[in-house]
C-alpha positions in Angstrom: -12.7 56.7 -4.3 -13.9 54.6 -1.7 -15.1 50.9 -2.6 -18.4 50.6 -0.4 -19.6 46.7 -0.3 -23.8 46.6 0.0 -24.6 44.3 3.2 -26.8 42.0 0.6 -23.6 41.3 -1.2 -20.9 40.4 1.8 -24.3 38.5 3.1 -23.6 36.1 0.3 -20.0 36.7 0.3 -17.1 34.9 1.6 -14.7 37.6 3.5 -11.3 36.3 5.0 -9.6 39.1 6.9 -5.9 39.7 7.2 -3.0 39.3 4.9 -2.0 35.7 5.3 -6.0 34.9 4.5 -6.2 37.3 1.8 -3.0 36.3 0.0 -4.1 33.0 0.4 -7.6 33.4 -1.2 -6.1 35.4 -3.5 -3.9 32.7 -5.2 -6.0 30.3 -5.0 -8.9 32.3 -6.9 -6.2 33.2 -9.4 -5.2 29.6 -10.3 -9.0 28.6 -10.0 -10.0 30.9 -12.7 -6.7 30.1 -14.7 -5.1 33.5 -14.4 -1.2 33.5 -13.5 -0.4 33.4 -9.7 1.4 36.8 -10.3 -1.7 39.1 -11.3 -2.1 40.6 -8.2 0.8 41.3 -6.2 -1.0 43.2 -3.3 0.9 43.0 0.3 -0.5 43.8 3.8 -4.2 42.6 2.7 -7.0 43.9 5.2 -10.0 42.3 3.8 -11.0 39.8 0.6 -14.2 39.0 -0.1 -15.9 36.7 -2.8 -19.3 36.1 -3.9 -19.0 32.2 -5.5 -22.6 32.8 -7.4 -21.6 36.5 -8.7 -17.6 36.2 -8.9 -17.4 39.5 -7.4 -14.1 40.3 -5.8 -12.8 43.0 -3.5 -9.5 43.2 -2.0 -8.6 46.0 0.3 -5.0 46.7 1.4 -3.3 49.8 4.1 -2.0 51.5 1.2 -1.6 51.0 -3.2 1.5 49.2 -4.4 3.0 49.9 -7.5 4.8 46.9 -9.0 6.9 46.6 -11.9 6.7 43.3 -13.9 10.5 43.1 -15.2 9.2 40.1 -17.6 6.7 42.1 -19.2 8.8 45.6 -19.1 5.5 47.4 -17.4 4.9 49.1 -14.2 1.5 48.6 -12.6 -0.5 50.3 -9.9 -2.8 48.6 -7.7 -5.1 51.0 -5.4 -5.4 50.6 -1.9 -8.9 49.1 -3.3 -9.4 46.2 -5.6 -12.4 45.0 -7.1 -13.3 42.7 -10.3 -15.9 40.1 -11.4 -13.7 37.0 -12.3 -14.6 34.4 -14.4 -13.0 31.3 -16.3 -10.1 32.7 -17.7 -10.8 36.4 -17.4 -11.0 39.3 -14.8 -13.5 41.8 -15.6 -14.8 45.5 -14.6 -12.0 45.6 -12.6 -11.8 48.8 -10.4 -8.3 50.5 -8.7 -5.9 48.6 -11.5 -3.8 50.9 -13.4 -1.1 50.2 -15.8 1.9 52.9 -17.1 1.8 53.0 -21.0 4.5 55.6 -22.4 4.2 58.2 -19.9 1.0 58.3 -18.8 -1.5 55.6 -16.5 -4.3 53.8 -17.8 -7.0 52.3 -16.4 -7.2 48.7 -16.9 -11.0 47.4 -17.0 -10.7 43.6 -18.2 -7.4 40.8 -18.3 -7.4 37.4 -19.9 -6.1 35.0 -21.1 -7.2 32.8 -24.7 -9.4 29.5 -24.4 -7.7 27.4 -25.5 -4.8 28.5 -23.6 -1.7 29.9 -26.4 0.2 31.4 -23.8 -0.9 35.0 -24.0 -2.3 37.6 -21.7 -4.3 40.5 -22.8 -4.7 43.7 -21.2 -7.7 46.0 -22.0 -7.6 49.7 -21.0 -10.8 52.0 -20.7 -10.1 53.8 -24.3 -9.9 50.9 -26.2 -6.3 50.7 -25.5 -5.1 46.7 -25.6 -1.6 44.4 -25.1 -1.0 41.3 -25.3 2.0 39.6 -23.0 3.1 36.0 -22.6 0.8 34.5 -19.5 4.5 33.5 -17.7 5.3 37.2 -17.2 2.7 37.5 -14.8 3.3 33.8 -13.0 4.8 34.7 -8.8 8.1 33.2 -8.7 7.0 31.5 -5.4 4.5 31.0 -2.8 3.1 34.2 -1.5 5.3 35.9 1.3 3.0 35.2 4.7 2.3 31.5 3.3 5.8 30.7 2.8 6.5 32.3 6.1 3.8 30.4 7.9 5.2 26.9 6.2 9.0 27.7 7.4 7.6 28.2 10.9 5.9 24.8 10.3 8.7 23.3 8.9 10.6 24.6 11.6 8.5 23.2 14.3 8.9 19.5 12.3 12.5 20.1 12.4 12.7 21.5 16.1 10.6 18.5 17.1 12.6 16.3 15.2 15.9 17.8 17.4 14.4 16.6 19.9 12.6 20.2 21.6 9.1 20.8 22.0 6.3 18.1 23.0 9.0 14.9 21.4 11.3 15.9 23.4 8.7 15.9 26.6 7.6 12.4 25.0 11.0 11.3 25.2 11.5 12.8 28.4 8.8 10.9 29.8 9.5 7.6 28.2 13.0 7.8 29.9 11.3 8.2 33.1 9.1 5.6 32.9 11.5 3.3 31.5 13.6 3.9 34.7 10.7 3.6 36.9 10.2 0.0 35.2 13.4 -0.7 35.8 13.4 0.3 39.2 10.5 -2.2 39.3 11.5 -4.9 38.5 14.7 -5.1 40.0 13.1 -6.5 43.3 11.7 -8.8 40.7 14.9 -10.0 39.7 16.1 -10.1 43.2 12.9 -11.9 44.4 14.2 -15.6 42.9 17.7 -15.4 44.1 16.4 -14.4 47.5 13.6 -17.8 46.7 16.8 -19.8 45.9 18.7 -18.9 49.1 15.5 -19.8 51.1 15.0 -23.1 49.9 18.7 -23.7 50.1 18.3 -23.0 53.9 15.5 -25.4 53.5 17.2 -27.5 52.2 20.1 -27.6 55.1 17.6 -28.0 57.4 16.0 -31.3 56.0 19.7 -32.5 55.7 20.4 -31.8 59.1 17.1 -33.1 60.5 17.7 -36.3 58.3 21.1 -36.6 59.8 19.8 -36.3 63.0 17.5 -39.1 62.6 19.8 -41.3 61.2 22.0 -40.5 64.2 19.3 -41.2 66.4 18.5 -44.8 64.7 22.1 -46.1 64.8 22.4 -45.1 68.6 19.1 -46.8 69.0 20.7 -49.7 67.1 24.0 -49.5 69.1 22.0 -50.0 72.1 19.7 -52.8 71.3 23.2 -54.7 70.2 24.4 -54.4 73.8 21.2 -55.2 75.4 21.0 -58.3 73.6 24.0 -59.7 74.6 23.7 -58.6 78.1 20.0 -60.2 78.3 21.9 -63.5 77.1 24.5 -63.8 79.1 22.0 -63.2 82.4 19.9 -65.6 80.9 22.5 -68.4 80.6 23.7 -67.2 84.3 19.9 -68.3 85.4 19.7 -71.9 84.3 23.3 -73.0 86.0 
């Protein structure tokens, strides 16, 4: 039987498409409505849609899957269709869920749980056929497959980053660069006061050697001014005898 969705209700409804989305919604619908994360065990999900104002569900999947809870000692048969009207606590006309009693399938039409919670699950066949289970032989033992795929490629990117690959490792890469561009920088900059210092201690020479000069220039002056005076004297002296 074909599960045909009116175009009023996936107007209302919210549809995620594919399995990672569906498996996604899926859980999270579960724990929202208080049911164990285990309840529906689809794989390769093609479509999931919810109406929040109804609580009309459909799942559709490529192909049924036929699961075996070993907790609860019961096989269970989920059609390549899904649908159910989930409330607090309870799933209800629920289409494509069937459940192996003895040796025959029956078709489940309701699951819930008590309120307050006591730690049982009850499963209602069309027939008036019901069992109750504890509620933690239905919880997933982890995350479902896609999502824990999708957070070790995550965490796997952290790590690979972390290792230094990917964009950190381009950062770092580029820091390095820089920093030896900066370095390459400011090494004439470095340079640029010894080179000062050598300058001014030319400079330096050359004010001592023009002082030296000058001084050298005064004391000949003075040398000669001794031996003029002298000189001038003596003629002088010659002049009055």
């Amino acid at each position: 039987m074909t599960l045909t969705i009116p175009e009023d209700v996936r107007a209302k409804a919210e549809i995620y498409v594919g399995d990672a989305a569906g498996q996604e919604k899926t859980r999270l619908l579960l724990e929202e409505t208080g049911l164990p994360s285990g309840l529906l065990p689809l794989k390769d999900i093609v479509e999931c849609g919810y109406v929040e104002e109804t609580g009309f569900v459909w799942l559709k999947q490529r192909r049924k899957v036929d699961h075996y809870f070993a907790k609860a000692g019961r096989h269970v048969s989920y059609g390549a269709e899904v649908s159910a009207v989930a409330e607090k606590g309870r799933l209800k006309k629920i289409t494509g869920v069937k459940a192996k009693e003895m040796l025959i399938w029956v078709t489940l039409h309701e699951i819930c749980v008590d309120d307050p919670p006591q730690g049982k699950l009850h499963c209602k066949a069309i027939g008036g056929l019901s069992r109750t289970f504890p509620v933690e032989a239905f919880e997933a033992d982890g995350p479902p497959p896609v999502a824990a795929a999708a957070a070790a490629a995550r965490a796997g990117e952290v790590v690979a980053n972390g290792n230094g690959n990917g964009a950190a490792a381009k950062e770092v890469v580029a820091d390095k660069k820089e920093g030896a561009e900066e370095g390459k920088k400011e090494e004439p900059k470095k340079e640029a006061p010894a080179a000062a210092a050598g300058g001014e201690e030319k400079k330096e020479d050359k004010d001592e050697d023009s002082t030296a000069a000058a001084v050298d220039k005064v004391e000949e002056k003075l040398k000669e001014m001794s031996t003029e005076v002298p000189h001038k004297h003596a003629e002088a002296v010659a002049a009055k005898n």
